[in-house]
C-alpha positions in Angstrom: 61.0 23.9 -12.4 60.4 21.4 -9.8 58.0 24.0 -7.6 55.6 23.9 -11.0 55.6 20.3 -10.9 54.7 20.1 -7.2 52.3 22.9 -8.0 50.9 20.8 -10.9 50.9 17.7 -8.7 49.1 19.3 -6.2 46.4 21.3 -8.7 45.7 17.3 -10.3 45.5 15.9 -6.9 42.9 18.5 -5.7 41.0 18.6 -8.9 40.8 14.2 -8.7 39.3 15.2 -4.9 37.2 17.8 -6.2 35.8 15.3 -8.3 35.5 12.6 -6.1 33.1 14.6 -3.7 31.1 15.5 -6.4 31.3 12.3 -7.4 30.1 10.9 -3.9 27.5 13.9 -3.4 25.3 12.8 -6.7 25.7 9.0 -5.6 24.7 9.7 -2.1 21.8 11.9 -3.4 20.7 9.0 -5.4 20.8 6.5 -3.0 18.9 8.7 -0.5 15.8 9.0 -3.6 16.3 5.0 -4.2 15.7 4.0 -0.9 12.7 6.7 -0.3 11.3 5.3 -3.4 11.8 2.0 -2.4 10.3 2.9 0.9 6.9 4.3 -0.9 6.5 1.1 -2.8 7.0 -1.0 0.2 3.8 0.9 1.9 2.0 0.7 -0.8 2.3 -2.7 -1.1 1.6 -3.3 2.2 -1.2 -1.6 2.6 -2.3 -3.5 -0.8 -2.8 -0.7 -3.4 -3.3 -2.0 -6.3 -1.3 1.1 -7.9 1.5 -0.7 -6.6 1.8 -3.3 -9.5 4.9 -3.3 -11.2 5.6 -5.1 -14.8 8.8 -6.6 -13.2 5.9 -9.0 -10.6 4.7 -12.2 -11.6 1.4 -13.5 -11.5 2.2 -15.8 -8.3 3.3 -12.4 -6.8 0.7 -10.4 -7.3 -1.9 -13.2 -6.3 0.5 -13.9 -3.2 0.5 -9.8 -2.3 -3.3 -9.2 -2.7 -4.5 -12.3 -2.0 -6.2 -13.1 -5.1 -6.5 -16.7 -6.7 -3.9 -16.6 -9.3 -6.8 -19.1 -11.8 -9.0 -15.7 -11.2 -6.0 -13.2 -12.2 -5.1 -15.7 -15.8 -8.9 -15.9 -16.5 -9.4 -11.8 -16.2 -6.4 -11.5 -19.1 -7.7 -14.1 -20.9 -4.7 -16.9 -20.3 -5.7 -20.4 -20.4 -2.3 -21.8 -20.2 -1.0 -20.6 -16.9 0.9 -23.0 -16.4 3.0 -22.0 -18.9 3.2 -18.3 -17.7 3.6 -19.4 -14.1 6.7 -17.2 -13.1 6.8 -15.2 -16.1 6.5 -11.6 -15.7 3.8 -9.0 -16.8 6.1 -7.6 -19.6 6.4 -11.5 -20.6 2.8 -12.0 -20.4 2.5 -8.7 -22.3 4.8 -10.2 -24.9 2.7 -13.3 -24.9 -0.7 -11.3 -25.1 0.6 -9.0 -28.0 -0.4 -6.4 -25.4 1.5 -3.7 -23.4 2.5 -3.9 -19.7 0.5 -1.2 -18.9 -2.5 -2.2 -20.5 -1.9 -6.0 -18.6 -1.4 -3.7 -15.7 -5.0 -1.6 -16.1 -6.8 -5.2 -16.4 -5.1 -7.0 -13.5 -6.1 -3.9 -11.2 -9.5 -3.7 -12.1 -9.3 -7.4 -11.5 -8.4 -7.0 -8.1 -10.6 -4.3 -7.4 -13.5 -6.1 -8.4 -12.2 -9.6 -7.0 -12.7 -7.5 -3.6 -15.8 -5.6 -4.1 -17.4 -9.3 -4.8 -15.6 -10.8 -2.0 -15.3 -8.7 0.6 -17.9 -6.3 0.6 -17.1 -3.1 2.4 -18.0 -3.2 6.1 -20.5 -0.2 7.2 -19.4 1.6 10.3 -21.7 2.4 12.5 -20.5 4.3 15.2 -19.9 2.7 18.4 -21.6 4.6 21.5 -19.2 4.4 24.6 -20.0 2.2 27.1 -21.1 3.9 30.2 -19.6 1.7 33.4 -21.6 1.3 36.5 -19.6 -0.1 39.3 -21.3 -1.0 42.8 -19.8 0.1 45.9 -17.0 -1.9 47.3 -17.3 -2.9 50.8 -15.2 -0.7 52.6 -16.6 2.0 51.0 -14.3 2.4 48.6 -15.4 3.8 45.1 -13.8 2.9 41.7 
């Protein structure tokens, strides 16, 4: 009787591990997709796509990461009272526009894309031919 206990003991104890490495294996898989997604919206932020606006950023944000004014971002949705809507968020400013996030989304991007194409029109390149050296003899007679 008290081998089946110890055998049952043992069987629970093993099954709780079991678990727990299972358990740790989807948590660790997770964590390693979080931070890899993290990791893409990071770039693309950095490198300032505008696909890279979220309805959890603010205005202030968003003018801040682009460097757009944030008067020009209100006036493209239509917002007089920014002050107001200062730090709220685009699902607030959604809420507020009787709009959705994505739509609020579609207008601040075209914003931005045209802010830019007004603003900073695109620079042509022209390639650049390399620049032949010509270096005089050194006395001595040495040649670079």
């Amino acid at each position: 009787m008290d081998s089946l206990r110890e055998r049952a003991k043992l069987g629970l104890i093993f099954l709780l591990l079991l678990f727990m490495l299972v358990f740790l294996a989807f948590t660790s898989a997770n964590t390693l997709q979080a931070a890899q997604n993290f990791q893409k919206q990071y770039s693309a932020v950095k490198a300032e796509d505008v696909n890279a606006i979220h309805p959890w950023m603010s205005i202030h944000v968003i003018s801040h990461i682009y460097h757009i004014p944030e008067n020009y971002l209100y006036s493209s949705l239509n917002i007089s009272n920014a002050a107001q809507l200062h730090h709220a968020t685009l699902y607030e400013i959604a809420d507020h526009a009787r709009q959705s996030p994505d739509q609020i989304i579609h207008t601040l991007r075209y914003a931005i894309l045209k802010y830019r194409k007004e603003h900073h029109p695109p620079v042509p390149s022209i390639p650049l031919k390399r620049a032949r050296r010509h270096f005089l003899p050194t006395p001595g007679g040495m040649h670079y």
